[in-house]
C-alpha positions in Angstrom: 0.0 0.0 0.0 1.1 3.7 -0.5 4.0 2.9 -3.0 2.1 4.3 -6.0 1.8 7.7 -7.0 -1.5 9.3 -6.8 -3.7 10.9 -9.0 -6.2 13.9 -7.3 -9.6 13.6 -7.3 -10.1 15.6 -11.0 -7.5 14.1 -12.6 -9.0 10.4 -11.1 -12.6 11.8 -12.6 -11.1 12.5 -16.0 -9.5 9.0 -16.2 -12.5 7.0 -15.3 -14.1 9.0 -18.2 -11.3 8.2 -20.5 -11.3 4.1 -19.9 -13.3 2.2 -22.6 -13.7 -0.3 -20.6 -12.4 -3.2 -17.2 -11.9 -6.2 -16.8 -11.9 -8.0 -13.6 -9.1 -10.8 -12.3 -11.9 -13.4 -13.8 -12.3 -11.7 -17.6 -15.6 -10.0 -17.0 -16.3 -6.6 -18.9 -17.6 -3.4 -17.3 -18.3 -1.1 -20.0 -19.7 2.0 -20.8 -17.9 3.6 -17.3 -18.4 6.9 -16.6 -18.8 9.6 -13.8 -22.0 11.3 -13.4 -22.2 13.6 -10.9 -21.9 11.5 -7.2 -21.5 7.9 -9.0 -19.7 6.0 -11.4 -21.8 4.8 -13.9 -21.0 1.8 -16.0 -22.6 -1.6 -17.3 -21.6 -5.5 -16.9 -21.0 -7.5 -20.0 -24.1 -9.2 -21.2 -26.5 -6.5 -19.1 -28.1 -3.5 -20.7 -28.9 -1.6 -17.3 -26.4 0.6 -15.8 -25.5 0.3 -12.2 -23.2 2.6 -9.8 -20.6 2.9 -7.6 -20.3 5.7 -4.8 -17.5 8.2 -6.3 -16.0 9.5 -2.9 -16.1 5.7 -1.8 -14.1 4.5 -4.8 -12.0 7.7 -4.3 -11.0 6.7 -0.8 -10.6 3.2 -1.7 -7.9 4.2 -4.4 -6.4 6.7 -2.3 -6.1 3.9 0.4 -4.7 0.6 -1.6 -2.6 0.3 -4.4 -4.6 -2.9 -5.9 -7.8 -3.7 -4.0 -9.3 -7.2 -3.9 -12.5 -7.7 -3.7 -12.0 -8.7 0.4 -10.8 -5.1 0.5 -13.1 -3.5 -1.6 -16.2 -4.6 0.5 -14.2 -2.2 3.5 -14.8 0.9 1.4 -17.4 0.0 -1.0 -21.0 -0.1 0.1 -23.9 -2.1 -2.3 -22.6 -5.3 -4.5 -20.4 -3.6 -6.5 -17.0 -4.6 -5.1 -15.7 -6.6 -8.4 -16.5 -3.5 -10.7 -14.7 -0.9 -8.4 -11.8 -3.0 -8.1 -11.4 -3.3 -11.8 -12.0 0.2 -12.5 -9.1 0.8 -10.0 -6.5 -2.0 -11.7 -7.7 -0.7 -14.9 -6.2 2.7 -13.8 -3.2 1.4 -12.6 -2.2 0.2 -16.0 1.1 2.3 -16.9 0.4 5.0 -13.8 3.0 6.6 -14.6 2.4 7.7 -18.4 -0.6 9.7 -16.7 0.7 11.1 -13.5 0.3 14.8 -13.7 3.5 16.4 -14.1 3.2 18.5 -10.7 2.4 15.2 -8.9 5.2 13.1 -9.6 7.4 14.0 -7.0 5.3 13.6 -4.2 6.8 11.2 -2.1 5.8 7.9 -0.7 3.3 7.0 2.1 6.0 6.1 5.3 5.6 2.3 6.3 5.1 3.0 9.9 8.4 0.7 11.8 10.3 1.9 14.3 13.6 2.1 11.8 11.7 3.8 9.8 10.6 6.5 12.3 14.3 6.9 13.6 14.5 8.7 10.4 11.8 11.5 10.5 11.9 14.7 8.5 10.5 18.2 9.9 8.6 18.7 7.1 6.1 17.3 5.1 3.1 17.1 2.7 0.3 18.8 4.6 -2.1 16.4 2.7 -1.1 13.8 4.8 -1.2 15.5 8.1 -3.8 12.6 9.2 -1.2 9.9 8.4 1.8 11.4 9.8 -0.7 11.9 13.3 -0.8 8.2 13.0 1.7 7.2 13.0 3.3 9.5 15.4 0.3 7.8 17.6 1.3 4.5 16.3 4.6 5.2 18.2 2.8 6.8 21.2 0.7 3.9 22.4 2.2 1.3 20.4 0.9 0.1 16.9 0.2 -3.7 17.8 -2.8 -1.8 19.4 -3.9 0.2 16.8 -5.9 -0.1 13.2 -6.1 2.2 11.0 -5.8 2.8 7.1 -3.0 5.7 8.2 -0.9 2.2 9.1 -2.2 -0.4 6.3 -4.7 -1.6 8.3 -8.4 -0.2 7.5 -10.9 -1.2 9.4 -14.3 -2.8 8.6 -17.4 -3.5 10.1 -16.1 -6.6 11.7 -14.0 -3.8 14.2 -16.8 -1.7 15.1 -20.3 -1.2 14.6 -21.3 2.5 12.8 -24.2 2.9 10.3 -25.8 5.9 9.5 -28.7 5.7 11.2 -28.9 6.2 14.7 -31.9 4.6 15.5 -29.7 0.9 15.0 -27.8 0.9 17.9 -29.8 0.8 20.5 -28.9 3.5 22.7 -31.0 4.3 25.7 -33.7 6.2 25.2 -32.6 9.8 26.4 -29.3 9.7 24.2 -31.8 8.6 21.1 -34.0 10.9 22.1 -31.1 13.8 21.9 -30.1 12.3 18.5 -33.5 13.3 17.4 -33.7 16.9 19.0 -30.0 18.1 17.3 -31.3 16.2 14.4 -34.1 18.7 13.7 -32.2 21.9 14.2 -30.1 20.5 11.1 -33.2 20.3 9.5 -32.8 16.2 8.7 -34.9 14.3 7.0 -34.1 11.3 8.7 -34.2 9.4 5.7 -31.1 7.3 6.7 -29.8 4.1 4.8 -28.4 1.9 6.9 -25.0 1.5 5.5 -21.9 1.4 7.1 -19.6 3.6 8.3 -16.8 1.6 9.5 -14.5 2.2 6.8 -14.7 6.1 7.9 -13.4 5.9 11.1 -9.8 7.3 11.5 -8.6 5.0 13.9 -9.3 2.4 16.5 -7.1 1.1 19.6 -7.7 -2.6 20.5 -7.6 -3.7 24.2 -4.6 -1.2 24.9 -2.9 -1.7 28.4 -4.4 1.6 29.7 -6.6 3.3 27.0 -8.4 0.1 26.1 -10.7 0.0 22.7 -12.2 3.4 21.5 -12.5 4.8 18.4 -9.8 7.4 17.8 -10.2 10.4 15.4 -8.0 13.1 14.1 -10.2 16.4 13.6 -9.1 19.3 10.9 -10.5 22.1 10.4 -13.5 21.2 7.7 -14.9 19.9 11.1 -15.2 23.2 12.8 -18.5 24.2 11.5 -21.5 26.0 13.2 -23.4 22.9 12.3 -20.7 20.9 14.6 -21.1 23.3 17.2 -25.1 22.6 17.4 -24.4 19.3 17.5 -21.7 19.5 20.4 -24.5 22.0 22.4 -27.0 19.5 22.4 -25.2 16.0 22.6 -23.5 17.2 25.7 -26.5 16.8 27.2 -27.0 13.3 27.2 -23.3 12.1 26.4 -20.3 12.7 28.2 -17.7 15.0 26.1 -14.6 15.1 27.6 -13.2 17.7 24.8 -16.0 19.8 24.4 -14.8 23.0 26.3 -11.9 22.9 23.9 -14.2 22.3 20.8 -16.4 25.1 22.1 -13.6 27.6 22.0 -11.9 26.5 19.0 -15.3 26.6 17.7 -16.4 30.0 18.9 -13.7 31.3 16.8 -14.7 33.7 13.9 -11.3 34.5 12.7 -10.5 30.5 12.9 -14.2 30.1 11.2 -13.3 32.7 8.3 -9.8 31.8 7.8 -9.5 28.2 7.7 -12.9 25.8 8.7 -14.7 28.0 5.9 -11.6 27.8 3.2 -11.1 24.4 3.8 -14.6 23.8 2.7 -14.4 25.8 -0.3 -16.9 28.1 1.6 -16.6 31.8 0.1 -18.7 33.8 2.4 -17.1 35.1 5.2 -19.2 36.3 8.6 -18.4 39.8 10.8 -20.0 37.6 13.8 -20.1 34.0 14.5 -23.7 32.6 13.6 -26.1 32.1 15.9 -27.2 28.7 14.7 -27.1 26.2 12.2 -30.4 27.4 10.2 -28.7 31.0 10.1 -25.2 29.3 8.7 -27.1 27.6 6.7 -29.4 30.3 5.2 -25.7 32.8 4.7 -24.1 30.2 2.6 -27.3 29.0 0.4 -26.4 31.2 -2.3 -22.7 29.4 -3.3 -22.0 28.0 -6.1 -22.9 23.8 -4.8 -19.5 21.8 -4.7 -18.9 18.4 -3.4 -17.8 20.0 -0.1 -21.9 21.7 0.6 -23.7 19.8 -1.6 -27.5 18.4 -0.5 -27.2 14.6 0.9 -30.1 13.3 -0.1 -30.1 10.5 3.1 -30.4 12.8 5.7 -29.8 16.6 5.0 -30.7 17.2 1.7 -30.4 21.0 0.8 -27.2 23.1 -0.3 -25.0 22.6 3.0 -26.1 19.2 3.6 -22.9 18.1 3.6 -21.3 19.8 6.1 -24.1 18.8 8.5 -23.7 15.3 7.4 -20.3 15.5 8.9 -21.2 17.1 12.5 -23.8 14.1 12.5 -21.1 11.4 11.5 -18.8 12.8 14.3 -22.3 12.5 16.8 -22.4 9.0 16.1 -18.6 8.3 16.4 -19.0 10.6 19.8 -22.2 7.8 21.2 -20.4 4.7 19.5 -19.2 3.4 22.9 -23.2 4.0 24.4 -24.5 1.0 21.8 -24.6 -2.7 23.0 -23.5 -3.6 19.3 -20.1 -1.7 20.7 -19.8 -3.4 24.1 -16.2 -2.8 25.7 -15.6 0.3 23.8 -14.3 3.3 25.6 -15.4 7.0 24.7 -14.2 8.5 21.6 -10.2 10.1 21.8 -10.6 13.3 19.5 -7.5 15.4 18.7 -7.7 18.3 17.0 -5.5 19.4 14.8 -5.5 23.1 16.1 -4.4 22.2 19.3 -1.2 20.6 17.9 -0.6 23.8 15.7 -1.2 26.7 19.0 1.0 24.3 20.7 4.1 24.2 18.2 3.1 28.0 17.0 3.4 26.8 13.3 1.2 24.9 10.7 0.8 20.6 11.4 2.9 20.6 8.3 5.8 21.5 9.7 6.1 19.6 12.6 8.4 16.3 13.1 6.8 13.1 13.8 8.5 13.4 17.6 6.9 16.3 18.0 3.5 15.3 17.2 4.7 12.1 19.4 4.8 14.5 22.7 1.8 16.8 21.9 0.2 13.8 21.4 0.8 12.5 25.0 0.1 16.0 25.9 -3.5 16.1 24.7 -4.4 12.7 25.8 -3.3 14.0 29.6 -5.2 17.8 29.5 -7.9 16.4 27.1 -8.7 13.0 29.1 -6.8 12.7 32.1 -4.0 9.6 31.0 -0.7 10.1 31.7 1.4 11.1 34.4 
């Protein structure tokens, strides 16, 4: 995993459209493949209907494995489609590096996370892959026989941990579900949830660890620092213990924080003078913009232009209550670090900080955010 050089997500997009056709490990034909809008459309040999595949799922399954099998596939990709998606992908591969983007092709490999490797660690890298290098600095932390995570080669899947989309599946008690349903309606859902899971989204998870024992571990940048997040943290603190949500609040409460980077990293262009009062009036401000895959309308669950980012405050509610579900029996509460918190520390962007030095803020955070340490 992580050898090959990557294409972005337009340059991905165009080559899908470019292929003629795949052909999976067994000779069958998928034909007629081609992107349209959220999916990737194409038709199986000996079919005349066309069927799809999720695009940001494929998308994060090539970003994640070099050549998928179909084991692998059904980790990222939801539906019966695993076989197509994995031959889209090996079709890609096909002489990478004739279609490599000039400007890509000296990006440098994904680290194998070892300790001889990490003896070696440069001060400076990619910001792209700020959530890897966190990783496996944490890797090194708490020890990576403890840890999956696709960050490390090893994604994890539904067998790890149970997360769907719909809340109303995990059985928690009645005044957390209840809660789910009142922060639910300020984001003006339409609980119109499918069921599918969200395993394969999770950042990271720690495995019967010594002192920290299993939890689901996630690193936070700033697309997560909306006012949608922060109606979602108001409420949900109600009924579910939050260990970092006086830090999310303030990071959260930030306008020039909000402006600068949350909004820019979502491709957001309006800027506020105050921080908005709710979600509805965040909502309402941003309506107007031009719809991109980072605000577009998400048709299970919050299906209007900002839908997205309210999709995401509601996947990190259900990663926040994963622990509260009998499905999840012997998880701990969620470890969140935020990326912000590394960078006030150091005084300098993520990007430029060594993989030691994401080792001790690490250790840092998990003793002022949650009380382990000395």
């Amino acid at each position: 995993m992580g050898n090959m050089r990557k294409l972005d997500k337009n340059s991905f997009i165009a080559q899908i459209n470019a292929l003629k056709n795949a052909a999976s490990v067994q000779g069958k034909i998928y034909h007629t493949i081609r992107v349209d809008g959220n999916s990737v459309r194409f038709i199986r040999q000996g079919k005349s209907t066309a069927e799809r595949i999720d695009l940001e799922e494929l998308f994060e399954l090539y970003q994640a494995i070099d050549y998928p099998t179909n084991k692998e596939a059904r980790l990222y990709i939801s539906g019966r489609v695993q076989s197509p998606a994995v031959s889209i992908i090996n079709a890609l591969g096909k002489d990478r590096s004739a279609i490599i983007p000039k400007a890509q092709q000296k990006v440098a490999p994904v680290v194998k996370v070892t300790r001889a490797s990490t003896e070696k660690r440069a001060p400076s890298i990619n910001k792209d892959k700020d959530e890897t290098r966190f990783f496996q600095a944490f890797a090194e932390a708490i020890g990576i026989e403890y840890l999956v995570s696709k960050s490390v080669g090893k994604p994890i899947g539904a067998e790890d941990a149970f997360l769907t989309d719909d809340f109303r599946k995990y059985g928690f008690p009645d005044e957390v579900e209840k809660n789910f349903e009142t922060f639910l309606e300020e984001l003006n859902s339409n609980f119109n949830f499918s069921g599918k899971s969200l395993a394969h989204h999770i950042d990271g998870l720690l495995v019967n660890h010594p002192q920290l024992g299993t939890r689901i571990v996630e690193f936070d940048e700033e697309q997560h620092f909306t006012p949608s997040l922060f109606t979602v943290i108001k409420q949900q603190s109600r009924s579910v213990e939050l260990a970092f949500a006086d830090y999310y609040y303030s990071v959260l409460a930030d306008i020039d924080y909000l402006n600068a980077e949350v909004l820019k990293k979502n491709r957001v262009k309006h800027r506020f003078d105050v921080y908005p009062a709710n979600h509805n009036s965040f909502i309402a401000a941003i309506e107007s913009e031009k719809v991109s895959g980072y605000i577009k309308p998400k048709e299970n669950g919050f299906n209007y232009v900002g839908g997205r980012l309210a999709q995401r405050a509601y996947y990190d509610s259900l990663r926040n209550a994963a622990h509260l579900s009998p499905k999840n029996q012997g998880f701990g509460p969620v470890l969140r670090f935020p990326k912000k918190c590394f960078e006030d520390k150091a005084g300098v962007n993520f990007s430029r900080l060594g993989l030691d030095q994401i080792e001790d803020y690490i250790r840092e955070c998990l003793l002022e955010l949650y009380g382990f340490g000395n």
